[in-house]
C-alpha positions in Angstrom: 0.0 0.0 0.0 1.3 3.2 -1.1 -0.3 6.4 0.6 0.1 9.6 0.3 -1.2 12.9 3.0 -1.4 16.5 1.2 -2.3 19.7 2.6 -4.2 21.6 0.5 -6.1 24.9 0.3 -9.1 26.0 -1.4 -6.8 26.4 -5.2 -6.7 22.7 -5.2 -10.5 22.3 -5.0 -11.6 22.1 -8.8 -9.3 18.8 -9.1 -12.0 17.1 -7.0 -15.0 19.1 -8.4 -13.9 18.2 -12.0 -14.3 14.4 -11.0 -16.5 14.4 -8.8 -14.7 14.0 -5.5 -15.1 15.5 -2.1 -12.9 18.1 -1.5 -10.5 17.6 2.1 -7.6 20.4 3.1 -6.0 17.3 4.1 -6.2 15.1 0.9 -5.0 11.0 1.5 -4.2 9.4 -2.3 -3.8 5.8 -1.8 -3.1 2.6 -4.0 -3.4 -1.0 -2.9 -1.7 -3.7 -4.8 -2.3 -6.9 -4.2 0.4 -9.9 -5.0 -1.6 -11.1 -8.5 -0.7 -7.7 -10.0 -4.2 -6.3 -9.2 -4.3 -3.1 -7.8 -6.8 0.1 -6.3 -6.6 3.2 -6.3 -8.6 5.5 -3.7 -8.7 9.7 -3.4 -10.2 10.2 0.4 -11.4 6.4 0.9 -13.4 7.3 -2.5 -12.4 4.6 -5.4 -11.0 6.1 -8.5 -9.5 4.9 -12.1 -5.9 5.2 -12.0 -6.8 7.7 -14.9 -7.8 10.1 -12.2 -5.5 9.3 -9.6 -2.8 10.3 -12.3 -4.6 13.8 -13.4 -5.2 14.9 -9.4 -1.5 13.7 -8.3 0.3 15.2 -11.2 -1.2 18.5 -9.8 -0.5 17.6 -6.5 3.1 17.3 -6.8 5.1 18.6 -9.7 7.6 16.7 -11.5 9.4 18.5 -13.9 11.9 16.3 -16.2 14.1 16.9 -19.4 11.0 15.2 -21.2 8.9 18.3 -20.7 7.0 19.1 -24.4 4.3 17.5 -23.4 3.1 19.5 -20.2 4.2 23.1 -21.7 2.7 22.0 -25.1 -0.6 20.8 -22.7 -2.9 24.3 -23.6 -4.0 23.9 -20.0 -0.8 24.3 -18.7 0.1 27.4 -21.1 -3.7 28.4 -19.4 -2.4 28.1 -16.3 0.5 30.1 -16.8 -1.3 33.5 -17.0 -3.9 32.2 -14.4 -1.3 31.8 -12.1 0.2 35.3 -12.7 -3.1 36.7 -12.7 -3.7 36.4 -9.2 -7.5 35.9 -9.7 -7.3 32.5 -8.4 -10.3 32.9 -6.0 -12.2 34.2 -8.9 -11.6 31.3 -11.0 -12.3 29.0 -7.8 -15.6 30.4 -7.6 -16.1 30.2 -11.9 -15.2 26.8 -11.8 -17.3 25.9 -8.9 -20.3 27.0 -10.6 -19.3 25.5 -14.2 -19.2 22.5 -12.4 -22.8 22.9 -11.0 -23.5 24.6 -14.9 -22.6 21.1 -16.5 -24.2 19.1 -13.8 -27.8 21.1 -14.4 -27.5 20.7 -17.8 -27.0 17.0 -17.8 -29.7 16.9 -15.3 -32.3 18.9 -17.7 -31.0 16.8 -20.6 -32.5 13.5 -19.2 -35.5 15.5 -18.1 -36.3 16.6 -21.5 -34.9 12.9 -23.4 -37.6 11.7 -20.5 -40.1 14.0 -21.4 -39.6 13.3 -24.8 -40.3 9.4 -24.3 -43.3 10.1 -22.0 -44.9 12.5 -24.8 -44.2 10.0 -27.1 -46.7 7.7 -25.2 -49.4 10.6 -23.6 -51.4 10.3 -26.6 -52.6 7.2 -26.0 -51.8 7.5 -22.0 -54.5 9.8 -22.8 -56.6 7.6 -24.5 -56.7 4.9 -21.7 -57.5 7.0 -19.1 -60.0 8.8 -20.8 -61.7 5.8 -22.0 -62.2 4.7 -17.9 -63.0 8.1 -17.0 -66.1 8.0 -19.1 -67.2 4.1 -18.0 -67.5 6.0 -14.5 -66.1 2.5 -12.8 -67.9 2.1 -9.0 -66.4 -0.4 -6.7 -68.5 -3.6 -6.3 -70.7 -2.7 -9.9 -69.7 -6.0 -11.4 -70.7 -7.9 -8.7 -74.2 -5.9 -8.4 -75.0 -6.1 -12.0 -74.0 -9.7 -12.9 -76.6 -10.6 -9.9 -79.3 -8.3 -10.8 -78.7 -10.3 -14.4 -79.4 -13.4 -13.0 -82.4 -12.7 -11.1 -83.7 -11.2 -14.1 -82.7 -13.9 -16.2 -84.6 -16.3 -13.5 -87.7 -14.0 -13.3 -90.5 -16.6 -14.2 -89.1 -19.4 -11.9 -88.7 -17.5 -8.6 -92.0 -15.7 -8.8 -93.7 -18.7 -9.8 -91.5 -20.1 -6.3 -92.3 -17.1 -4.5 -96.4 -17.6 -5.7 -96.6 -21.1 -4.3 -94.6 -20.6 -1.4 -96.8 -17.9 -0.6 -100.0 -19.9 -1.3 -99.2 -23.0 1.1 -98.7 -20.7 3.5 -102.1 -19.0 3.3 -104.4 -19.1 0.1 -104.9 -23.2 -0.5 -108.0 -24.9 1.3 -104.9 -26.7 3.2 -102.5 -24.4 3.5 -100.1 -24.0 7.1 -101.7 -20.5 8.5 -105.6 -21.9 8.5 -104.4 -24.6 10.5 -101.9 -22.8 12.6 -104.9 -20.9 13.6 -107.1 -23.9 14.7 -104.1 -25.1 17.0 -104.1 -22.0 18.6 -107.8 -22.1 18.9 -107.7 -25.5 20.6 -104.7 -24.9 22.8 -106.5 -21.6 24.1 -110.0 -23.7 25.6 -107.6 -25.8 27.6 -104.4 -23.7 28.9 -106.2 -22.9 31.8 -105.7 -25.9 32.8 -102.0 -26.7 32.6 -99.6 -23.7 32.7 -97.0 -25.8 30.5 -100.1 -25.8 27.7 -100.3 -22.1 28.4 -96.7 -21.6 27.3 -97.0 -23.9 24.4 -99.9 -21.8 23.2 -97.4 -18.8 23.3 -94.6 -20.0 21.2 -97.6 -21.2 18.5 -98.7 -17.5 18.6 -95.4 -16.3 18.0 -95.1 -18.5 15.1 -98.2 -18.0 13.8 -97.1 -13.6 13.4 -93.4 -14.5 12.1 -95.2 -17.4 9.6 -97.9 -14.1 8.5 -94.6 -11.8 8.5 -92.9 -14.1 6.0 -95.9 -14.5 4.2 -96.3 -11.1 3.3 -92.9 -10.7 2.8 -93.2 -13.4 0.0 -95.7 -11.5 -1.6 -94.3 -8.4 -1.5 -90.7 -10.0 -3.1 -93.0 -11.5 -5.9 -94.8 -8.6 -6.9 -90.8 -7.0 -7.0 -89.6 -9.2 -9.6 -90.1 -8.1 -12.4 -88.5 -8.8 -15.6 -87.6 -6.0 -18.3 -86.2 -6.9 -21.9 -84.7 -2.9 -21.3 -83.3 -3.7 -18.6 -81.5 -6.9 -19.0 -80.4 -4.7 -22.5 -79.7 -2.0 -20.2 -77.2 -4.5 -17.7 -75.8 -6.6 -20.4 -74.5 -3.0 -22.7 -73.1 -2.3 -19.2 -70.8 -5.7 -18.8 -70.0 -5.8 -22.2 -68.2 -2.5 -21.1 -66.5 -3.6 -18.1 -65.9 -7.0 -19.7 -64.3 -5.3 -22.4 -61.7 -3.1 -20.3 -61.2 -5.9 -18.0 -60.0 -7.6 -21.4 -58.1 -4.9 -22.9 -56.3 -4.3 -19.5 -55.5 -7.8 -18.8 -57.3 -7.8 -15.0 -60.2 -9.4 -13.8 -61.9 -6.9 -11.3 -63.6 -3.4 -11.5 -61.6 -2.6 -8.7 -58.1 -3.2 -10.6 -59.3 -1.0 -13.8 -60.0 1.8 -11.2 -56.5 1.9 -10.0 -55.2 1.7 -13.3 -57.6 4.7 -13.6 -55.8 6.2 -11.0 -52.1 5.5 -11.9 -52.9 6.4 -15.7 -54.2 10.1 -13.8 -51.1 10.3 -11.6 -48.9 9.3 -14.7 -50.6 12.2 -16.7 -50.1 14.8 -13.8 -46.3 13.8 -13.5 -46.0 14.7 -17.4 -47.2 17.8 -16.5 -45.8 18.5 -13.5 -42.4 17.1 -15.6 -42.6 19.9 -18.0 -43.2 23.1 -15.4 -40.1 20.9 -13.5 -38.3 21.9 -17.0 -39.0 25.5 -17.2 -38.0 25.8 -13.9 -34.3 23.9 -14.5 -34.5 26.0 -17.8 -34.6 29.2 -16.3 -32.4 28.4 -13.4 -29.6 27.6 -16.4 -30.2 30.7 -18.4 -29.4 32.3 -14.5 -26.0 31.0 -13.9 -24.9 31.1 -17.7 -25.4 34.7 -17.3 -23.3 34.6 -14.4 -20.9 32.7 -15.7 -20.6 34.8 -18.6 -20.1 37.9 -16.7 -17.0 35.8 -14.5 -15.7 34.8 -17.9 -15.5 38.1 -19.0 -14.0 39.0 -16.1 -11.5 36.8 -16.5 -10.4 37.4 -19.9 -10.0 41.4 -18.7 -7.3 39.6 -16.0 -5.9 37.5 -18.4 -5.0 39.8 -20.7 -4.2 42.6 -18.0 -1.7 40.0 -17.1 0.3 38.5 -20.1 2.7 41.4 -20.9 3.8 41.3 -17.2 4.2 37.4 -17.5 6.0 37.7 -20.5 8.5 40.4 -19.3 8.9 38.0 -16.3 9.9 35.0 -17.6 12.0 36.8 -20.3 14.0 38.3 -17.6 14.5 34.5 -16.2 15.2 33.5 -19.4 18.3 35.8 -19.4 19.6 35.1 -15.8 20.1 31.6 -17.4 21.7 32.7 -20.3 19.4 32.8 -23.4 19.5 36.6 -23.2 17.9 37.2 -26.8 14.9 34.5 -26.1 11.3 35.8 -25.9 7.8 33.9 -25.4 4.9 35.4 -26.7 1.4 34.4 -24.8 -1.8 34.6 -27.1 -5.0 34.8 -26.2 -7.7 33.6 -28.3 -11.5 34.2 -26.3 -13.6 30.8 -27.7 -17.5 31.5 -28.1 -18.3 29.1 -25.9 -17.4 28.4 -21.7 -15.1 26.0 -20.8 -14.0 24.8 -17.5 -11.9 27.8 -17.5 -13.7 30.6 -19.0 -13.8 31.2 -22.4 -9.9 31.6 -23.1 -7.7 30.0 -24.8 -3.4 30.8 -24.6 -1.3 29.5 -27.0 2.7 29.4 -25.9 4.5 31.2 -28.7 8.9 31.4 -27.8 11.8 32.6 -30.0 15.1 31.5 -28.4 17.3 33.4 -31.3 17.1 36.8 -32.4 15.8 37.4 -35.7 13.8 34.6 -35.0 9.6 34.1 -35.1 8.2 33.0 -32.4 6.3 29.8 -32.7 4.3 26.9 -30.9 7.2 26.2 -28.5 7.2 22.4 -28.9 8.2 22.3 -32.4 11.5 24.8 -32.1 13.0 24.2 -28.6 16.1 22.1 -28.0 16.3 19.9 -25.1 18.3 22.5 -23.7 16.1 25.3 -24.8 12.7 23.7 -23.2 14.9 22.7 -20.2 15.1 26.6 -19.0 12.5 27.7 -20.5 10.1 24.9 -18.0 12.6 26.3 -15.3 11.7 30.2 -15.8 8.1 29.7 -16.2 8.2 27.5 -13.0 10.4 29.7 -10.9 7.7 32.4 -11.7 4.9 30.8 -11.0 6.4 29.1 -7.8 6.1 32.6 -6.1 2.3 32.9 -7.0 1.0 29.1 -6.2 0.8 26.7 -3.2 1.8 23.4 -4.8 3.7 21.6 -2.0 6.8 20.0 -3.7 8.7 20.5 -7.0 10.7 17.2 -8.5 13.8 18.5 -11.5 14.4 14.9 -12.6 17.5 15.9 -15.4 16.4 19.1 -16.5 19.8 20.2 -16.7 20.3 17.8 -20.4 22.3 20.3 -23.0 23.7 22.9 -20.3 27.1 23.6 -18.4 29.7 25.6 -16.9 28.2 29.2 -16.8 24.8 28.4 -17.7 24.4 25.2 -15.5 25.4 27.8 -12.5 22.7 30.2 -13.2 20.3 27.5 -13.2 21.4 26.1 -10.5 21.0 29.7 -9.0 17.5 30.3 -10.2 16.6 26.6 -8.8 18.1 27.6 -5.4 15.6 30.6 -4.9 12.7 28.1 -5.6 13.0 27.0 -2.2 11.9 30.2 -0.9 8.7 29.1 -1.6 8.3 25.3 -1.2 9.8 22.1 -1.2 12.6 21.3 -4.3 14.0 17.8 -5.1 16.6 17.9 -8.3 18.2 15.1 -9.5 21.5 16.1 -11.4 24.6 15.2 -12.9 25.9 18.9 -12.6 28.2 19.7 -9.6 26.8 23.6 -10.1 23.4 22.2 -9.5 24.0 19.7 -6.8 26.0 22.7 -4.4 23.2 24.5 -4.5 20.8 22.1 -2.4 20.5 22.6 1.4 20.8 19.1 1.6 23.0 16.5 -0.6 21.0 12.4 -1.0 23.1 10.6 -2.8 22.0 7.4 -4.7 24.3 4.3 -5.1 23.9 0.4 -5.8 25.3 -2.2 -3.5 25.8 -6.0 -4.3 25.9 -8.8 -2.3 25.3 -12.5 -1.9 24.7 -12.0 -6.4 21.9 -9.3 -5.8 21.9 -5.9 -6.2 20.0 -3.1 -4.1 19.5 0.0 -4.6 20.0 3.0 -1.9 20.4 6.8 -1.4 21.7 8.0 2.0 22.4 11.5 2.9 25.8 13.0 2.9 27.9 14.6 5.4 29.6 17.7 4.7 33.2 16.1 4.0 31.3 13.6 1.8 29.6 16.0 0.2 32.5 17.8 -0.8 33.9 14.8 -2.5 30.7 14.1 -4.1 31.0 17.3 -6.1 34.8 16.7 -6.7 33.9 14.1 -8.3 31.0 15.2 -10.5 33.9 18.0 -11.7 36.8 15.5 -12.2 35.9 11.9 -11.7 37.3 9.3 -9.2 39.7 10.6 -7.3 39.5 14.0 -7.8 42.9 16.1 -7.6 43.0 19.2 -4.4 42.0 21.5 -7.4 38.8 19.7 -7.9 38.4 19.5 -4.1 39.0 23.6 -3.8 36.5 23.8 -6.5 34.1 22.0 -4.8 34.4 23.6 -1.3 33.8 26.8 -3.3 30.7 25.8 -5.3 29.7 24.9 -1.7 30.5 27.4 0.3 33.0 25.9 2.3 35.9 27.7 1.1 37.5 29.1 4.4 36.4 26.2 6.5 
C-alpha cells in the first residue's frame, strides 16, 4: 500500500470538483496492490481509475523532467501560466465551482427533456386509456351488483312462480299452514287454563303463527318486486360488455383493478405535467447561472489579458539570468465562443530562443536544452504565486554547463523560498546549490543488487561534487572547487 497525505487549500479544490470527489484540506491518495498484480486506487477512501488518480497527483506534486514538451505544449498548462500570474485564483475557484454545477444542471435537464420526450411519445394514448375509464365511470362492487341483478332477471318466471306457491301453502290453499296454525291455537286456548305448560305452548304457537304471516307477506311483496324487463336486461348486459371489455383490454379481472389503473394512468398524466413546469424551472435556473458565468468569464479574460505582458516580461528576464538573453515567449490569447472549465480563453505558448527569429508553438522549435530553461523560468515564476507543495527536476539540466548550468542552479536555489525542491543532477553547479545532498548508489551482495540513497555529510559532500567536476579521485584543485561551489571555502 502506497499512501500519500497532502495539505491543500481551497486552489486545489476544482481537481476534485472536475471528478466528482469531495474536497478535504488534508487530501489522503492511496493505491493498494495486491500480489496477483491487481491493484486500487482510492482519493479520500473514495475509489477512482488510475486515470484520475494520475490527473489529481500530477497536480498535487510537480515533477518536472528533461522530457517536458508534453506539459508546456498541454494548452492547460500554457492556461495556467497567465492564471497563475493573474492572481484571480479565487475568482476562477468560484467560476469553476459553478461550471461545475452549470454542466451538472445541464446533464440533469437533458434527461429530463430525453424523458419527457419518451413520455410525450406515449401521452397520446396515456390519454386515451385514461379517458376511455374516465367515461365508463367504474364504481367499486358494480360487477358484482350487475352480474346478480342479471341473474335474477334472467330467472324472473321461476322465482315468482316459487315465491307464488310458497306464498299460497302458506295461506291461500283450502290446506295451506296458517288456517291450520290458527285452529291449533284455537284449541290450545280452551284448555291452557288448565295446565300452565299448555299455556306456554300456546305462546310459542302465537309467535309463530305472526313470524309465519310476516314471511308471508314478505313473499308476496318480493313477488310482486320481480319483475323482468327486456330494457333492462339490455340495459345490464351493454353495461358488462363495457367492463368486460376493459377488464380484457387491460389484462385484470376486477372493477376494482381498472380503477387503479384509472388512477395510476391520472397520476402518470399529472407527473407529465408537472415534468414539464419541472423543466421550465431547470430551464430558467440555467439561463441564470450562464449569465453569471458569462459575466465571471468576462472578467477573467479582462485579468488574463491585464496579465500577459507582465508574464512575458517576467519570464523573459528569467530567461536571461540563465543565459538565453535574446529569447522571448509570446502568450496569445484567443477568447472561444463558448465556456469551458476555464472561461472562455484560450493561450497558445509562442517562444523565440534566437534573435531574428519568429516566435512559434514552443514544442516544435525548442532544444532539449532550450525547453529545459525555458520549463525552469516559467516555474520559478509561477512558484512565487501558487501553493503546490513540492517541485521534483528529474534531469532538466540535459544540454547545459559551466556558466549556464550555475545560473540554473542559481534560479533553482531561490525556488526554495517558496516550497519544497528535489533535483536530481549530474551537474556539480546544480548539486552545491541544495541545502541538503542524498546521494544514490547500488550495493551488491550475496549476487543481488539493491539499490539506496543516504544522505551526505559535509566532507562527503565535498567529495561528491569533486567528483561530478573531475571523476574518481579528484585532484585538491577539484576539491578547492568544490568547497567553493559549496561554500566551504574558508572552512
Amino acid at each position: 500500500m502506497i499512501e500519500g497525505t497532502f495539505k491543500l487549500n481551497e486552489n486545489s479544490q476544482h481537481l476534485f470538483l472536475d471528478h466528482d470527489l469531495d474536497y478535504q484540506e488534508e487530501s489522503i491518495l492511496r493505491r493498494e496492490i495486491s500480489i496477483d498484480g491487481k491493484s486500487r486506487a482510492f482519493i479520500n477512501d473514495t475509489p477512482v481509475t488510475l486515470s484520475v488518480m494520475k490527473q489529481v497527483g500530477e497536480k498535487l506534486i510537480d515533477i518536472h523532467s528533461q522530457h517536458a514538451t508534453q506539459e508546456v505544449s498541454d494548452p492547460a498548462f500554457q492556461l495556467s501560466i497567465v492564471d497563475t500570474l493573474a492572481n484571480h485564483m479565487p475568482l476562477l475557484t468560484d467560476y469553476r465551482q459553478k461550471f461545475h454545477a452549470y454542466r451538472k444542471l445541464s446533464k440533469q435537464l437533458s434527461a429530463m427533456q430525453t424523458a419527457a420526450d419518451e413520455a410525450r411519445s406515449k401521452q397520446d394514448y396515456e390519454q386515451f386509456l385514461f379517458n376511455e375509464l374516465e367515461a365508463a365511470n367504474l364504481k367499486a362492487e358494480e360487477q358484482e351488483q350487475l352480474e346478480a341483478e342479471l341473474e335474477l332477471l334472467n330467472n324472473a318466471e321461476s322465482i315468482k312462480r316459487s315465491l307464488v306457491n310458497s306464498y299460497a301453502m302458506l295461506s291461500e290453499q283450502e290446506i295451506s299452514v296458517l288456517p291450520m296454525l290458527k285452529e291449533v291455537v284455537s284449541q290450545l286456548n280452551s284448555i291452557e287454563k288448565y295446565n300452565a305448560e299448555y299455556e306456554a305452548q300456546n305462546e310459542r304457537l302465537k309467535s309463530a303463527l305472526i313470524e309465519l304471516k310476516d314471511i308471508s307477506e314478505e313473499l308476496m311483496a318480493l313477488e310482486e318486486s320481480v319483475v323482468f324487463s327486456v330494457g333492462r336486461v339490455e340495459e345490464i348486459n351493454t353495461r358488462l360488455d363495457v367492463i368486460y371489455a376493459l377488464q380484457q383490454k387491460h389484462r385484470v379481472k376486477t372493477v376494482e383493478e381498472l380503477i387503479q389503473i384509472r388512477e395510476d394512468l391520472s397520476n402518470s398524466l399529472n407527473k407529465m405535467l408537472s415534468g414539464d413546469e419541472e423543466i421550465v424551472k431547470l430551464q430558467k435556473g440555467l439561463e441564470s447561472l450562464r449569465a453569471e458565468l458569462e459575466k465571471k468569464a468576462e472578467k477573467l479574460s479582462q485579468n488574463r489579458s491585464k496579465s500577459i505582458k507582465n508574464s512575458e516580461k517576467q519570464i523573459d528576464e528569467i530567461l536571461m539570468q540563465v543565459g538565453m538573453p535574446n529569447a522571448k515567449i509570446h502568450l496569445e490569447q484567443t477568447v472561444q465562443a463558448s465556456l469551458g472549465k476555464d472561461g472562455k480563453d484560450q493561450i497558445t505558448l509562442l517562444f523565440s530562443a534566437n534573435a531574428g527569429q519568429a516566435p512559434a508553438p514552443v514544442g516544435k522549435i525548442a532544444s532539449g536544452g532550450e525547453l529545459s530553461r525555458l520549463m525552469l523560468a516559467i516555474k520559478s515564476i509561477m512558484a512565487k504565486h501558487t501553493a503546490l507543495p513540492t517541485l521534483i527536476f528529474d534531469e532538466i539540466d540535459t544540454g547545459i554547463s559551466g556558466e549556464t548550468a550555475l545560473r540554473v542552479g542559481d534560479v533553482i536555489g531561490h525556488l526554495e523560498k517558496n516550497m519544497q525542491v528535489l533535483c536530481i543532477t549530474h551537474l556539480p553547479q546544480i548539486a552545491s546549490k541544495g541545502q541538503a545532498h542524498y546521494f544514490v548508489y547500488k550495493h551488491e551482495a550475496k549476487d543481488k543488487t539493491t539499490t539506496g540513497i543516504r544522505r551526505l555529510s559535509a566532507p562527503e559532500r565535498v567529495d561528491a561534487i569533486a567528483e561530478m567536476l573531475s571523476g574518481k579521485n579528484p585532484g585538491s584543485s577539484a576539491l578547492e572547487n568544490a568547497k567553493d561551489l559549496l561554500g566551504y571555502k574558508n572552512e
